[in-house]
PDB file as gemmi writes it, atoms N, CA and C in Angstrom:
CRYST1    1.000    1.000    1.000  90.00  90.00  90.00 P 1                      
ATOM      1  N   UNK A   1      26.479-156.276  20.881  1.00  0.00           N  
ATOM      2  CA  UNK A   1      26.068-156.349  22.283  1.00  0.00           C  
ATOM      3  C   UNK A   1      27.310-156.370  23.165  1.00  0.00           C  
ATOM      4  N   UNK A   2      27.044-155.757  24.142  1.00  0.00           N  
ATOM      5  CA  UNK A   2      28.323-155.841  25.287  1.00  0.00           C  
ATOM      6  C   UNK A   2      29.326-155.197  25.312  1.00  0.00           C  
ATOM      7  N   UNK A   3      29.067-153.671  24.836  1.00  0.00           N  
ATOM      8  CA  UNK A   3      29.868-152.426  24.157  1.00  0.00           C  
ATOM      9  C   UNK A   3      30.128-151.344  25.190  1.00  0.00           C  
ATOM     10  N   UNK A   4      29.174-151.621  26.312  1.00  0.00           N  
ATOM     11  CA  UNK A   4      29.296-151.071  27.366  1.00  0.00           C  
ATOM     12  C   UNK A   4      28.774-151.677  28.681  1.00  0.00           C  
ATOM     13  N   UNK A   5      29.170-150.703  30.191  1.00  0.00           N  
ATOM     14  CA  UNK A   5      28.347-151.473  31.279  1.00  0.00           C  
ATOM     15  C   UNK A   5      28.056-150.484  32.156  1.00  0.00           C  
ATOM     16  N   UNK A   6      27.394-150.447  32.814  1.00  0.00           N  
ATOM     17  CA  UNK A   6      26.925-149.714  33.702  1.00  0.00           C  
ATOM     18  C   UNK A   6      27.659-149.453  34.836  1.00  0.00           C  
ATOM     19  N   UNK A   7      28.345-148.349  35.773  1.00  0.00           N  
ATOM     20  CA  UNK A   7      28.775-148.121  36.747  1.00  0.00           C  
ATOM     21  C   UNK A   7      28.242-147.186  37.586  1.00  0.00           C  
ATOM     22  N   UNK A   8      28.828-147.098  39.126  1.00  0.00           N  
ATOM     23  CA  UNK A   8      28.526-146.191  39.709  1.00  0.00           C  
ATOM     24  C   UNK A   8      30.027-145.182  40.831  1.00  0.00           C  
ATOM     25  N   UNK A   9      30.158-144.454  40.456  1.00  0.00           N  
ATOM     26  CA  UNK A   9      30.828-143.419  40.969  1.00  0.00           C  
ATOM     27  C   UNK A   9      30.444-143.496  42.333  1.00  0.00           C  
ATOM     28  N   UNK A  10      32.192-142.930  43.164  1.00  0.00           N  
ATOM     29  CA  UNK A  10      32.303-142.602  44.405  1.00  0.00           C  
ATOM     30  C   UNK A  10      30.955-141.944  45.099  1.00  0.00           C  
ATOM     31  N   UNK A  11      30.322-141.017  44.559  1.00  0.00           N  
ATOM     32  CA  UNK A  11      29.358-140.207  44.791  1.00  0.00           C  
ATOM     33  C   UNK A  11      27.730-141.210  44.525  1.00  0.00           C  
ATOM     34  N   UNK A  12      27.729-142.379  43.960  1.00  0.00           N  
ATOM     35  CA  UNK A  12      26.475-142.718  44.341  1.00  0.00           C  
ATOM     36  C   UNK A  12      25.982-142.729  42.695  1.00  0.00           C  
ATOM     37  N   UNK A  13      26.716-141.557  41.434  1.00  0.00           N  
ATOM     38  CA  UNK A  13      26.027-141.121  40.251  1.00  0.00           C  
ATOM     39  C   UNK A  13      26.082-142.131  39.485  1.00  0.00           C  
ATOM     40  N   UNK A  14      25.305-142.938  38.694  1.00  0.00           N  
ATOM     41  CA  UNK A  14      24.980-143.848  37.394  1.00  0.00           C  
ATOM     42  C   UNK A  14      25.621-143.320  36.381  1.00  0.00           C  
ATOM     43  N   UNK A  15      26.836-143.931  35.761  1.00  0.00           N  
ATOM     44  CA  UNK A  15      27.195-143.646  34.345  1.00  0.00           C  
ATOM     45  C   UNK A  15      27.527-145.145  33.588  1.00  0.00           C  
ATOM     46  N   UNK A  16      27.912-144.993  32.489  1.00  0.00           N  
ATOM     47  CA  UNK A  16      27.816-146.188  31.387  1.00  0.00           C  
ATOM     48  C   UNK A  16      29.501-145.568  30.562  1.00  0.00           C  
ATOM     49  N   UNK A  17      29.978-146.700  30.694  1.00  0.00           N  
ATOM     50  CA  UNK A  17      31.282-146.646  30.250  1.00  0.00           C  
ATOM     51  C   UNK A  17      31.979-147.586  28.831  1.00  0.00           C  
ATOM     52  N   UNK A  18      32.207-147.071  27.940  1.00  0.00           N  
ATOM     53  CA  UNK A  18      32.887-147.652  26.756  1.00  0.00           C  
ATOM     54  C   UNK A  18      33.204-148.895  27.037  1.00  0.00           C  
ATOM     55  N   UNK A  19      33.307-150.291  26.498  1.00  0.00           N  
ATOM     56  CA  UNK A  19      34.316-150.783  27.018  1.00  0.00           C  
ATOM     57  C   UNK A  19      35.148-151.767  25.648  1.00  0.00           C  
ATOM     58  N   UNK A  20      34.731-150.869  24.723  1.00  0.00           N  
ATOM     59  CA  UNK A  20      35.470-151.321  23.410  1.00  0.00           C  
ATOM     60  C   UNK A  20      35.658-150.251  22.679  1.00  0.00           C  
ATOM     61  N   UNK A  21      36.421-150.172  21.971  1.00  0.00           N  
ATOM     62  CA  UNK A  21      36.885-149.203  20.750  1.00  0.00           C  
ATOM     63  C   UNK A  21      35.946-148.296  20.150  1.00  0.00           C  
ATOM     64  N   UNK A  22      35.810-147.480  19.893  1.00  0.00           N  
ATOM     65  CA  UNK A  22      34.538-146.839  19.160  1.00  0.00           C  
ATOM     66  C   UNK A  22      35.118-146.712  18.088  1.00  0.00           C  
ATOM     67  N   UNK A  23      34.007-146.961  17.186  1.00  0.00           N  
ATOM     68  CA  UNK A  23      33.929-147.274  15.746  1.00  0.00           C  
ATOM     69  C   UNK A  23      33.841-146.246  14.817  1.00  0.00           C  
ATOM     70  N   UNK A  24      33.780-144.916  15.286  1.00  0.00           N  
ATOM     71  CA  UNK A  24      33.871-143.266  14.719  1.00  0.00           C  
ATOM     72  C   UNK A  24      34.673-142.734  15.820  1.00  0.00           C  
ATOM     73  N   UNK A  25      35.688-141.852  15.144  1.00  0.00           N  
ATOM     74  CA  UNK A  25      36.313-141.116  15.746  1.00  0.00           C  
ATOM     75  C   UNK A  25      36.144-139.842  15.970  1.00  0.00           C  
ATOM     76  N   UNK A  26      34.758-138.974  15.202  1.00  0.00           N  
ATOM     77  CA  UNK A  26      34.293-137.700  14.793  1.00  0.00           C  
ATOM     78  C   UNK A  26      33.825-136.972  15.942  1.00  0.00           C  
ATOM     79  N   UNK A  27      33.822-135.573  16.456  1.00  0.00           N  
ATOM     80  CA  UNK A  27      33.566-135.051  17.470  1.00  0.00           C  
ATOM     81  C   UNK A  27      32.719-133.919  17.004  1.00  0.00           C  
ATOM     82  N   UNK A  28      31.823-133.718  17.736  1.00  0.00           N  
ATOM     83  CA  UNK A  28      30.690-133.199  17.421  1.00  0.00           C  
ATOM     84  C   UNK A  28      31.029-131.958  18.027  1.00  0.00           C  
ATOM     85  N   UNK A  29      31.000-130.686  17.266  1.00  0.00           N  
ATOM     86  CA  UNK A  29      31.082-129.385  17.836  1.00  0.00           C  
ATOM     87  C   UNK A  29      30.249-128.690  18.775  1.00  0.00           C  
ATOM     88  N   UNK A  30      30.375-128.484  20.153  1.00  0.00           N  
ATOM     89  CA  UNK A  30      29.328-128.384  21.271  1.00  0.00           C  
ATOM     90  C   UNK A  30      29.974-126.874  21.946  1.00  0.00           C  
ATOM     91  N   UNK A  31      28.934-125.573  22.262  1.00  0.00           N  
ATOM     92  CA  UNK A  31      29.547-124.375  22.457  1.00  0.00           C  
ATOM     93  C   UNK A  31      28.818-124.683  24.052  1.00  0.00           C  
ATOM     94  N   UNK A  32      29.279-123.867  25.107  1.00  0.00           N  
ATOM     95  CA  UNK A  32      28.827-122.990  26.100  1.00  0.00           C  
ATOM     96  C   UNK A  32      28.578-121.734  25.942  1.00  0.00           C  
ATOM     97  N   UNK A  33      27.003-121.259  26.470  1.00  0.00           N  
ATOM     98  CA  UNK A  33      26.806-120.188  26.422  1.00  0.00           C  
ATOM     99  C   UNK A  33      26.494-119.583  28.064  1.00  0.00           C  
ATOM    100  N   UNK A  34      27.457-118.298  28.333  1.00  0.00           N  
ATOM    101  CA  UNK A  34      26.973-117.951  29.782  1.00  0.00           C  
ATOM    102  C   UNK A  34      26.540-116.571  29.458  1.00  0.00           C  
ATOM    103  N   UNK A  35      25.553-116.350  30.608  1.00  0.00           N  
ATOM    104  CA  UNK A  35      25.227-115.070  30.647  1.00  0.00           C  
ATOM    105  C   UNK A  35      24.693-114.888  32.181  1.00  0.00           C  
ATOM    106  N   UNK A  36      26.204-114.189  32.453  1.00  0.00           N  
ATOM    107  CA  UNK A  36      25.788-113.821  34.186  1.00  0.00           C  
ATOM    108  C   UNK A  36      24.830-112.534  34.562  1.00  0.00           C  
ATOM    109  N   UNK A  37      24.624-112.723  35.706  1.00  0.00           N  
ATOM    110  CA  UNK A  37      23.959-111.284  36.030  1.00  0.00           C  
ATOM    111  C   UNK A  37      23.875-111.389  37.764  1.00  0.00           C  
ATOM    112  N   UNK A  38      23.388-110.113  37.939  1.00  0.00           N  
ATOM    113  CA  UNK A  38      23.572-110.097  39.652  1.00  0.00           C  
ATOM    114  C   UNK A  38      22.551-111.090  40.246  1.00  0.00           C  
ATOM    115  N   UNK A  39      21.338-111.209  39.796  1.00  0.00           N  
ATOM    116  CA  UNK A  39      20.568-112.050  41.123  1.00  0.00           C  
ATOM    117  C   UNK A  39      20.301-113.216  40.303  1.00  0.00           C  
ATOM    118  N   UNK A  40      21.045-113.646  38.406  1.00  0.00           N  
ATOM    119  CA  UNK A  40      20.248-114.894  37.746  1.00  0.00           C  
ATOM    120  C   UNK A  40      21.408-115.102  36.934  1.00  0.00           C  
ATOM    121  N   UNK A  41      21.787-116.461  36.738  1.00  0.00           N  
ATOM    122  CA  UNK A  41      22.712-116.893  35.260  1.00  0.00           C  
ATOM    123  C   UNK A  41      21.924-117.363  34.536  1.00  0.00           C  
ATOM    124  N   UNK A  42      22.328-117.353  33.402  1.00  0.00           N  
ATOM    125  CA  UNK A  42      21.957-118.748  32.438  1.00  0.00           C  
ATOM    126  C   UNK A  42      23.209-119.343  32.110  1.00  0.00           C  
ATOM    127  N   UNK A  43      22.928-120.198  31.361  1.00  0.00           N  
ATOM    128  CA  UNK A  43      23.889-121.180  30.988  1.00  0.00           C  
ATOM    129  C   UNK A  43      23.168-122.005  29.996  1.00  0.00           C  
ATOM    130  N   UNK A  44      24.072-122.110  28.712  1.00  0.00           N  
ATOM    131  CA  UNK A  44      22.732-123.139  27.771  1.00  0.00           C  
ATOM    132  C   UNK A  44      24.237-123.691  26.778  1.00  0.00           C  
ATOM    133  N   UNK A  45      24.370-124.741  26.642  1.00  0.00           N  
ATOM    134  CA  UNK A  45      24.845-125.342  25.804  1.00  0.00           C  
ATOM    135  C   UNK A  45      24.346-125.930  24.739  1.00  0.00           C  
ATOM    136  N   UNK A  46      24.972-126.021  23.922  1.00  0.00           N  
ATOM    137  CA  UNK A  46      24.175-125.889  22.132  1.00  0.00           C  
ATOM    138  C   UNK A  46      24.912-126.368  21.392  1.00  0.00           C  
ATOM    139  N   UNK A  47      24.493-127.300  20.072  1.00  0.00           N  
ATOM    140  CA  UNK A  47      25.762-127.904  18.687  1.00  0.00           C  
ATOM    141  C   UNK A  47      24.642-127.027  17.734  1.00  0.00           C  
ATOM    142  N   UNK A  48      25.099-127.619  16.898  1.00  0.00           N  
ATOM    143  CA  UNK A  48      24.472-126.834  15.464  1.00  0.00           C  
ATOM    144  C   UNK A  48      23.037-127.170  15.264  1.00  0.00           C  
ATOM    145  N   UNK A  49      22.839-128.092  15.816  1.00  0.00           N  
ATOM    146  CA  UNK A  49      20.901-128.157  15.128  1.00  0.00           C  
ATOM    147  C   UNK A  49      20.360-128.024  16.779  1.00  0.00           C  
ATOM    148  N   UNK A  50      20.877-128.571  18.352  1.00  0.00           N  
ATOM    149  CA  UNK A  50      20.179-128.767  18.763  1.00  0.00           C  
ATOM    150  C   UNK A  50      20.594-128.034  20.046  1.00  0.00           C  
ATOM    151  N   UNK A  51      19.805-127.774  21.221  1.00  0.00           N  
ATOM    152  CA  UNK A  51      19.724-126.747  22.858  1.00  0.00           C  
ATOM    153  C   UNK A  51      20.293-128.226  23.500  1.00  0.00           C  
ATOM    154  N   UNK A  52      21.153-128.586  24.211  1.00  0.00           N  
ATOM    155  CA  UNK A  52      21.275-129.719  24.504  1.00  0.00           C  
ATOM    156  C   UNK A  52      21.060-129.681  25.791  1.00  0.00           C  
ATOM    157  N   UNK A  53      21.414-128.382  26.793  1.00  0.00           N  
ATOM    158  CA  UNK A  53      20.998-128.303  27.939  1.00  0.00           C  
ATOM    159  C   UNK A  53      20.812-126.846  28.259  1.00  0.00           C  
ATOM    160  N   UNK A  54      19.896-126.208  29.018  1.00  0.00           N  
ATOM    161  CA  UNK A  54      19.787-124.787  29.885  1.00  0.00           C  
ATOM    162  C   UNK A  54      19.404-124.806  31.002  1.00  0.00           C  
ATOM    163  N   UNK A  55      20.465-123.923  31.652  1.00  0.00           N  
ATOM    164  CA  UNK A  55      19.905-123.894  33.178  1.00  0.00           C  
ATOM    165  C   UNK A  55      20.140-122.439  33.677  1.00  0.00           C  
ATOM    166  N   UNK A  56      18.934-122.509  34.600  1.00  0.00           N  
ATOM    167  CA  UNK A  56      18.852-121.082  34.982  1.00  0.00           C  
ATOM    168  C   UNK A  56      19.058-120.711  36.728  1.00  0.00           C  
ATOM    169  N   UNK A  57      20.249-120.472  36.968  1.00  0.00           N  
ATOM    170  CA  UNK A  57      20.819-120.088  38.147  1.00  0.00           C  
ATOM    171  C   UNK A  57      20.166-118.938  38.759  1.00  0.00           C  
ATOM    172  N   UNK A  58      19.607-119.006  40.301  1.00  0.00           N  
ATOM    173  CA  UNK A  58      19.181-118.381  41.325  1.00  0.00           C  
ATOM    174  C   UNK A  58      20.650-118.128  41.993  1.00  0.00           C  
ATOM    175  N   UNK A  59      20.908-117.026  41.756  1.00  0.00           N  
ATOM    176  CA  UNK A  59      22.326-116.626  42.804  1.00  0.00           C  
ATOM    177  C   UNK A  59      21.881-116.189  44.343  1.00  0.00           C  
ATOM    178  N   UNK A  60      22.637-116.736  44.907  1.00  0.00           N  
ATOM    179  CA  UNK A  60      22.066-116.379  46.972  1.00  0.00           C  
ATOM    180  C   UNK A  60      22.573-114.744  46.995  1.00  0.00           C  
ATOM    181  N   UNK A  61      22.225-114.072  46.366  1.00  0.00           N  
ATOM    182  CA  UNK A  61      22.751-112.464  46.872  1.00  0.00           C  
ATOM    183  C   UNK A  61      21.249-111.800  46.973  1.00  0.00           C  
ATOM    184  N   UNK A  62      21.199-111.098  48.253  1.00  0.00           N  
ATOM    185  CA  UNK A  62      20.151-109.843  48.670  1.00  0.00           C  
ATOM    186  C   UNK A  62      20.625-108.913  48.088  1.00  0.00           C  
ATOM    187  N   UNK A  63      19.129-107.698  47.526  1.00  0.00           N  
ATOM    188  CA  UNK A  63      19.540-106.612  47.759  1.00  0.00           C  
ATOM    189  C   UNK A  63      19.651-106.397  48.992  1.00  0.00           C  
ATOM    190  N   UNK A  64      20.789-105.158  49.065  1.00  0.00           N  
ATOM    191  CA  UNK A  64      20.774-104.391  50.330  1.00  0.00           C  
ATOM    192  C   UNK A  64      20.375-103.054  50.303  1.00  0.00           C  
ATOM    193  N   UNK A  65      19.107-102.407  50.857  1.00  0.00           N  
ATOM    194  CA  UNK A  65      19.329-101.289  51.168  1.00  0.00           C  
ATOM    195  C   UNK A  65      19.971-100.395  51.945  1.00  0.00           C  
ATOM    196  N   UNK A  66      20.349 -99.213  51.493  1.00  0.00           N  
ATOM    197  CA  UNK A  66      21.025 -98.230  51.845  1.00  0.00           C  
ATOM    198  C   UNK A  66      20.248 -97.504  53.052  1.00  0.00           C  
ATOM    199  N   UNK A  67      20.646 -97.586  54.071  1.00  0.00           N  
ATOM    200  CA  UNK A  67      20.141 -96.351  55.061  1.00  0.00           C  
ATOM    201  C   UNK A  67      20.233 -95.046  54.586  1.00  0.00           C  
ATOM    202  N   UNK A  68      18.959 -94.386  55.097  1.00  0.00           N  
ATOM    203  CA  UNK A  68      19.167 -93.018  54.880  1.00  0.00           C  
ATOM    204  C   UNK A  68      19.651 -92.214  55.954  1.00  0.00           C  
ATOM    205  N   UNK A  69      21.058 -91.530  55.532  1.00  0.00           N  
ATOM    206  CA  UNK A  69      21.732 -91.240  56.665  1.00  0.00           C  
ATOM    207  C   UNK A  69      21.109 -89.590  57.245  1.00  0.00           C  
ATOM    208  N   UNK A  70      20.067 -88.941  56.940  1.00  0.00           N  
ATOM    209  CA  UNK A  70      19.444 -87.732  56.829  1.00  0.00           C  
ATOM    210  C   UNK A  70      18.919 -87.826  58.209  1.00  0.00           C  
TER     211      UNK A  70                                                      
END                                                                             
């Protein structure tokens, strides 16, 4: 008990902070995956068994049409 505590960042955000030694030193292999495009991204991060997060970006770009100069 009492391995960590709760804080809050300049910004207002809730995080939880170490406040003793950790007892494994092992780091878990974690990839980024992007895949841009003109009007959508994705983004999905992933380790070996599990999707840990995806998000799917609305980019602010219009088409524009072309006048017809005729």
């Amino acid at each position: 008990m009492g391995k960590a505590i709760g804080k809050f960042n300049k910004l207002g955000i809730f995080y939880v902070q170490l406040i003793t030694e950790s007892s494994n030193t092992k780091a878990q292999e974690i990839v980024i995956g992007l895949d841009p495009g003109k009007m959508f991204s994705g983004i999905a991060v992933q380790s070996n068994k599990y999707t840990l997060q995806m998000l799917h970006l609305v980019l602010p770009f219009k088409i524009c049409e072309i006048p017809n100069m005729e």
